[in-house]
N, C-alpha and C positions, 0 to 999 in steps of 0.2 A: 472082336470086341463086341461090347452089347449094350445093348439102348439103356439109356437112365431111367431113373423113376422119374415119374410123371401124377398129378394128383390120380387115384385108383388105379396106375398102372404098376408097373415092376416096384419092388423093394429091394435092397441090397446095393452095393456099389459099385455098377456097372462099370465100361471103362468110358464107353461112349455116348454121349448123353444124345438123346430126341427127346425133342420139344416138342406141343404140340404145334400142327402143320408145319414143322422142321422136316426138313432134308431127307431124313429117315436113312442116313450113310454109316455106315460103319467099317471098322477096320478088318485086318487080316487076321486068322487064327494061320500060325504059320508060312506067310505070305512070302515067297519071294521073287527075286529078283528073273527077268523071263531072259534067258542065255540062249541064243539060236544056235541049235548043232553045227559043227560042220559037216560041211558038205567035200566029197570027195570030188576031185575035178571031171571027170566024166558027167556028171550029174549036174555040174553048173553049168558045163559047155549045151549039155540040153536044154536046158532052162533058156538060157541066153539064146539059144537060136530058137524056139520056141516063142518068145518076146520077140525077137527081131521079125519072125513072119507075121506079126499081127500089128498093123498098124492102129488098130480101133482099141486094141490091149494098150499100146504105148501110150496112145494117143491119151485115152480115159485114165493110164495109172498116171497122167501130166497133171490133168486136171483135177482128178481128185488128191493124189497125193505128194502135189508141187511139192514149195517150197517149206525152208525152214522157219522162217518169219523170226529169226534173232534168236533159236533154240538152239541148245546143245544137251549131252548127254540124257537124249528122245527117243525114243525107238520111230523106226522109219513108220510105221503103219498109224501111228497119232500125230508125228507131224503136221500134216496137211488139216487137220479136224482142227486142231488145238488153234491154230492160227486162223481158218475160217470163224475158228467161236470169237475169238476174241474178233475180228473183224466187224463179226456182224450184232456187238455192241455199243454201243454207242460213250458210254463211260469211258475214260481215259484213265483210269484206276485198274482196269479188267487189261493185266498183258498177257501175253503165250507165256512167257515164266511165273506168272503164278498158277495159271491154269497147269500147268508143268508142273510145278511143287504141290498142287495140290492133289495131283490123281497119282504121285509117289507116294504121298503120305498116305491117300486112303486105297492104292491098292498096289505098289509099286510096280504099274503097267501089267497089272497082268488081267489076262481074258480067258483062262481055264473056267471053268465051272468049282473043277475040285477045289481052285485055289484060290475063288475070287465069287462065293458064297459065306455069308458068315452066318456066326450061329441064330442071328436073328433075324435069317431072311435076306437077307441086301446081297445084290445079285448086280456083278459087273465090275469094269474098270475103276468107275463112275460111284459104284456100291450103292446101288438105290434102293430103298424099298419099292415093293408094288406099288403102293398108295401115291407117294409121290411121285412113281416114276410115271403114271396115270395122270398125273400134272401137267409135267412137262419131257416125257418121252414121243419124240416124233419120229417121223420112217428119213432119217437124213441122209443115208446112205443108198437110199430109193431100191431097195431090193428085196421090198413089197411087206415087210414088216417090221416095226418098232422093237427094237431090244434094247433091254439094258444091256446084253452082250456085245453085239456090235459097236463098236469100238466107235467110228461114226458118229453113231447115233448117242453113244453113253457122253463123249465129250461135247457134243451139239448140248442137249441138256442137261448138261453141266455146266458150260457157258450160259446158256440163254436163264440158268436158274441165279448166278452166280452174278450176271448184270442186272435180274431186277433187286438182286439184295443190295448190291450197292448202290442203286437208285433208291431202296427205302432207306440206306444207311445216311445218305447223304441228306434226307429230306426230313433225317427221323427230328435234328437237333442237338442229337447227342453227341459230344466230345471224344476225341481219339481218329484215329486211323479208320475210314470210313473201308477199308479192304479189312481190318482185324474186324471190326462190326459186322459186316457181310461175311466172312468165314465163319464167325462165331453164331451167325444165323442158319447159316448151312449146315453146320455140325448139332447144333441145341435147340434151333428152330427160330425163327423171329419173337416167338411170344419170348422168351427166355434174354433177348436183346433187351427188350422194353419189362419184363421184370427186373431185373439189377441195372436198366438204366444204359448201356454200354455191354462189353463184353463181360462174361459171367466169371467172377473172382475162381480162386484159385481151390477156393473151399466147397463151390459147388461139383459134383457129382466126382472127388476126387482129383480135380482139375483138369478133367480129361479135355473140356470145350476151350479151358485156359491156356496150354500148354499145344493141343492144335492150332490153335491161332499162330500163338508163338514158331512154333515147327516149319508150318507152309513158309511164313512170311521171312524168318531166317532161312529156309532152303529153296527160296529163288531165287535168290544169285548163280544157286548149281547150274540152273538152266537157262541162265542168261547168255545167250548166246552172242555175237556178231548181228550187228541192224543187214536189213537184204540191203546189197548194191545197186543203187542209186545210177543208172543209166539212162543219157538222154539221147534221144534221135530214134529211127526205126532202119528196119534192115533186116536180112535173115543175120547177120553177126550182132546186133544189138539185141536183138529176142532170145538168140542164144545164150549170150552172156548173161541176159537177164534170167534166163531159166535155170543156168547151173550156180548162178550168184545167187540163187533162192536155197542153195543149200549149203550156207557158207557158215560151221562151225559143226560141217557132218565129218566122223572121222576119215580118216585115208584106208583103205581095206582091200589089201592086194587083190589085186583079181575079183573084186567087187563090184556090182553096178553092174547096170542095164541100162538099154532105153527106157524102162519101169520104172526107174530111180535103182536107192542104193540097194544093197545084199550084201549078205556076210561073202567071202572071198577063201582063199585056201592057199597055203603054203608049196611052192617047189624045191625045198631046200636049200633056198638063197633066202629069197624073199618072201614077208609076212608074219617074220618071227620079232619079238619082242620078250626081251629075257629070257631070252631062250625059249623059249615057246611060241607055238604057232597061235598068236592074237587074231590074222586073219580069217580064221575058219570062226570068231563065235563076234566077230567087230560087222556091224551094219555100215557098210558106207561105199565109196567108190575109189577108184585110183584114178590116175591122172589121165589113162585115156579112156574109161570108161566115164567119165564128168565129160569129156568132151562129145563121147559119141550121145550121151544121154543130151546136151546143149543144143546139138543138129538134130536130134530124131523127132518125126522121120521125116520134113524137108528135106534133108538131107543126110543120107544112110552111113555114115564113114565105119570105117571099118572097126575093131574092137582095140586092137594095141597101137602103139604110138607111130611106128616106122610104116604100119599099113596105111595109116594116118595120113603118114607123110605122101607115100607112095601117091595115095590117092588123090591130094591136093597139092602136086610138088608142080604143077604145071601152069600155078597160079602164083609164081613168088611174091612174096611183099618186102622190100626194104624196110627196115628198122625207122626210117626216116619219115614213112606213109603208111607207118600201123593207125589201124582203124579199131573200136572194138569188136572184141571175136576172131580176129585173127589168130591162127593159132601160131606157137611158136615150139622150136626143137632143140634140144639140146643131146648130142650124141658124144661119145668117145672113138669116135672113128668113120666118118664118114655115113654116110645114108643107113648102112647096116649095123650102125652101131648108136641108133634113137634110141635112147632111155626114158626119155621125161616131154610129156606136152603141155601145154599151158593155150589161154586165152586170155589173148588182149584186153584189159580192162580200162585203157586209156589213161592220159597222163602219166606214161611210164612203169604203169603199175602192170602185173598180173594177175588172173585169178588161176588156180590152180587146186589140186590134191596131191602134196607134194612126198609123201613119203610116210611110212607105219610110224604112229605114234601122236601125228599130227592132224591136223585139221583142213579141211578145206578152207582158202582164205585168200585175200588180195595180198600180194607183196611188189617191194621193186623192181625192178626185169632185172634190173645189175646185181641183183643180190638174191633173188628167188632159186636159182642155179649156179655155178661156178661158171664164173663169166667167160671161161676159156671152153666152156665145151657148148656153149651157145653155136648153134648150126644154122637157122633156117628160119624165115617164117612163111604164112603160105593163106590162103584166104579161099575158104571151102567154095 
């Protein structure tokens, strides 16, 4: 897309309008959507053990690329940005799902160069120009320079640009949805707010600044995710929970997930396949024991599938009677050698889990999360 006229600027009818001192973002000249390869299973078993020898790797991909904070359909590597920006605003108008529908609509995640350059310069997730990204681009990813590339860094200033507009929107006077005024400032630039009063009719530059508004603000619901779980008390099983309940509306992705967080997964010929096809090799997210083993790490190391799980913590039983949360729990078809499925205690009879391809990470009932008959075990790391 391309910037509007402006007085002695462009003529013609761009599709994207800049204002002056606006935004200066623009959209995609064939933009799409970023699909991660699969990956063949020898290559993931390195990877994963490569992550497990580094504790300062696991450690640092916790904190910078936690939790979900209420997102779905995210890519794992903006997660954590999206929800630090919105955090470190103060307006209650600024959530992770618009900041979500908004860096879809202007780049739909993507961070190539080829594909996330437009013809008028705007360079990123974020799609900034230079000018502004000289604004409000900073090093947030601290790995010693500012990009609009970095993913980081491009959602950090996007956020921090995106909560002072709706601080001028809020204080401007003007009527309407104080989030359509602050997009429509982003996109046309503020002086463009305060020319028409509000956000800019339909008839300016095409509608292009009209119908963005419109776009973001109908396509956050996509990304509305599950609120994070609400756990009280401390513990290594209350931290735990808290840490894998921070990505609760991340797909299920067989053979997916690390101590890092989540990773696309890959198919054995049983499992991973969704209509027939193998969904796990191109799905970002974890399975049921790798949520757990990413819960404990690295406090404690547990091993990568369920039954090693078990193995390793079967010397600590817990009765169903005296779950605590983070306990974890087993459900098998045949005795120790026959664990399928793990879960963690999420208290009040509930579970958190990743319960199977297709779905979601999520809290359910212990009596109804699994088939109440192949319930086996539980055990407390």
């Amino acid at each position: 897309m391309t910037k509007s006229s402006v007085p002695g600027g462009r003529r013609g009818r761009p599709r994207h309008p800049i204002g002056e001192g606006g935004s200066a973002l623009k959209g995609l000249v064939g933009a799409a959507v970023v699909v991660v390869g699969g990956l063949v299973l020898p290559v993931v078993v390195l990877v994963g053990i490569a992550l497990m020898d580094s504790d300062a790797k696991a450690a640092g991909a916790t904190a910078a690329g936690g939790g979900g904070g209420g997102l779905r359909n995210v890519p794992a590597a903006f997660r954590s940005w999206i929800v630090a920006a919105d955090a470190a605003c103060g307006e209650p108008e600024l959530t992770p799902a618009l900041l979500a529908s908004q860096l879809w609509h202007e780049s739909r995640f993507e961070t190539s160069r080829a594909r996330a350059t437009s013809r008028v310069g705007a360079q990123g997730p974020a799609q900034f120009m230079p000018g502004t990204w000289s604004t409000w681009g900073r090093d947030a990813d601290g790995n010693g320079r500012a990009s609009p590339w970095d993913v980081g860094d491009a959602v950090t200033a996007q956020g921090r640009m995106m909560c002072s507009l709706l601080g001028q929107a809020k204080s401007s006077g003007y009527g309407g949805d104080p989030r359509a005024l602050a997009l429509a400032g982003y996109n046309a630039g503020w002086g463009r707010v305060e020319q028409f009063g509000g956000v800019p009719p339909r008839s300016f530059a095409g509608g292009e600044t009209y119908d963005y508004v419109r776009a973001i603000l109908a396509g956050t619901a996509r990304f509305q995710g599950p609120g994070p779980l609400r756990i009280a008390g401390s513990g290594a099983g209350a931290d735990a929970l808290r840490r894998a309940g921070a990505w609760r509306g991340t797909p299920y992705s067989w053979g997916g997930g690390s101590p890092a967080g989540p990773s696309t997964g890959f198919c054995d010929g049983v499992n991973g396949y969704a209509g027939g096809a193998c969904s796990a090799r191109s799905t970002v997210g974890f399975d049921c024991s790798s949520l757990v083993q990413y819960a404990y790490w690295p406090s404690r190391r547990l091993p990568r599938v369920a039954a090693a799980q078990y193995e390793a913590t079967s010397d600590r039983p817990v009765s169903r009677a005296v779950l605590r949360p983070g306990d974890l729990l087993f459900w098998s078809r045949g005795g120790a050698g026959g664990i399928y499925h793990v879960a963690l205690y999420a208290g009040e009879g509930a579970v958190l889990h990743a319960p199977r391809t297709g779905r979601e990470i999520d809290v359910e009932p212990l009596t109804s999360a699994m088939p109440q008959g192949d319930y086996f075990a539980a055990t407390r790391p």
